[in-house]
C-alpha positions in Angstrom: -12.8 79.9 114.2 -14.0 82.9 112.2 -11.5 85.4 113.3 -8.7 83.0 112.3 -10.0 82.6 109.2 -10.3 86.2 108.5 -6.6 86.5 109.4 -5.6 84.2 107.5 -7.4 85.9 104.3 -6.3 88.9 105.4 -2.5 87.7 105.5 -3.2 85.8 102.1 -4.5 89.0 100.7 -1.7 91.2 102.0 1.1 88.3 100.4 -0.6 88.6 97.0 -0.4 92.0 96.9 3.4 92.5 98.2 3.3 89.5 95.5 2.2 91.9 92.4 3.8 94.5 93.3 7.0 93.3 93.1 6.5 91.9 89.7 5.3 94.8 88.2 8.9 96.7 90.0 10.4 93.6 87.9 8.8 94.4 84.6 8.9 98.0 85.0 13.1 97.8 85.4 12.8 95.3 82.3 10.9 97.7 80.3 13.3 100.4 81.4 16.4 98.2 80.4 15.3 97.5 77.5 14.2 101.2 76.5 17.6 102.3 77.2 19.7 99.9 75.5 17.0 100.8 72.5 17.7 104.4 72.6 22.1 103.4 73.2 21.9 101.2 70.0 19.2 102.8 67.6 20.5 102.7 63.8 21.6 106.1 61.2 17.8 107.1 60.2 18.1 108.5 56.5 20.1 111.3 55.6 22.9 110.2 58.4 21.1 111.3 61.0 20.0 109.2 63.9 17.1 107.2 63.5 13.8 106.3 66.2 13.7 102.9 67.1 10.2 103.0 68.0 7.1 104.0 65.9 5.5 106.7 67.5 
Protein backbone atom coordinates (compact mmCIF):
# COMPACT_ATOMS: atom_id res chain seq x y z
CA UNK A 1 0.00 0.00 0.00
CA UNK A 2 2.84 2.36 0.61
CA UNK A 3 4.60 2.20 -2.65
CA UNK A 4 1.31 3.06 -4.37
CA UNK A 5 0.87 5.85 -2.50
CA UNK A 6 4.26 7.11 -3.12
CA UNK A 7 3.44 6.85 -6.81
CA UNK A 8 0.65 8.33 -6.78
CA UNK A 9 2.40 11.53 -4.97
CA UNK A 10 4.95 11.26 -7.09
CA UNK A 11 2.68 11.43 -10.28
CA UNK A 12 0.55 14.23 -8.48
CA UNK A 13 3.82 16.04 -7.92
CA UNK A 14 5.14 15.61 -11.46
CA UNK A 15 1.33 16.95 -12.90
CA UNK A 16 1.67 20.07 -10.77
CA UNK A 17 4.72 20.91 -11.95
CA UNK A 18 4.12 20.24 -15.89
CA UNK A 19 0.95 22.25 -14.38
CA UNK A 20 3.15 25.62 -13.47
CA UNK A 21 5.24 25.42 -15.89
CA UNK A 22 3.06 25.81 -18.51
CA UNK A 23 1.31 28.75 -17.01
CA UNK A 24 4.28 30.62 -16.43
CA UNK A 25 5.06 29.80 -20.73
CA UNK A 26 1.42 31.36 -20.82
CA UNK A 27 2.19 34.57 -18.88
CA UNK A 28 5.60 34.91 -20.16
CA UNK A 29 4.14 34.98 -24.16
CA UNK A 30 1.39 37.47 -22.52
CA UNK A 31 4.01 39.63 -21.08
CA UNK A 32 5.85 39.38 -24.30
CA UNK A 33 2.70 40.39 -26.33
CA UNK A 34 1.92 42.94 -24.56
CA UNK A 35 5.60 44.47 -24.48
CA UNK A 36 5.69 44.48 -28.08
CA UNK A 37 2.49 45.87 -29.03
CA UNK A 38 3.75 48.63 -26.26
CA UNK A 39 6.91 49.35 -27.91
CA UNK A 40 4.63 49.18 -31.88
CA UNK A 41 2.20 51.83 -30.50
CA UNK A 42 4.20 54.09 -27.98
CA UNK A 43 3.08 57.90 -28.44
CA UNK A 44 5.51 61.31 -29.91
CA UNK A 45 7.55 61.91 -26.49
CA UNK A 46 8.19 65.85 -26.49
CA UNK A 47 10.04 67.53 -29.02
CA UNK A 48 8.55 64.96 -31.79
CA UNK A 49 10.54 62.42 -31.01
CA UNK A 50 9.41 59.02 -29.87
CA UNK A 51 8.39 58.66 -26.46
CA UNK A 52 8.95 55.44 -23.60
CA UNK A 53 6.02 53.84 -22.70
CA UNK A 54 7.29 52.51 -19.65
CA UNK A 55 8.96 54.37 -16.61
CA UNK A 56 12.20 53.13 -16.21
Amino acid sequence: MVPLLLVLLIVLIFFGLGFVLKALWIVALVALAIWLVGFLVRSPGPGGGRGRWYRW
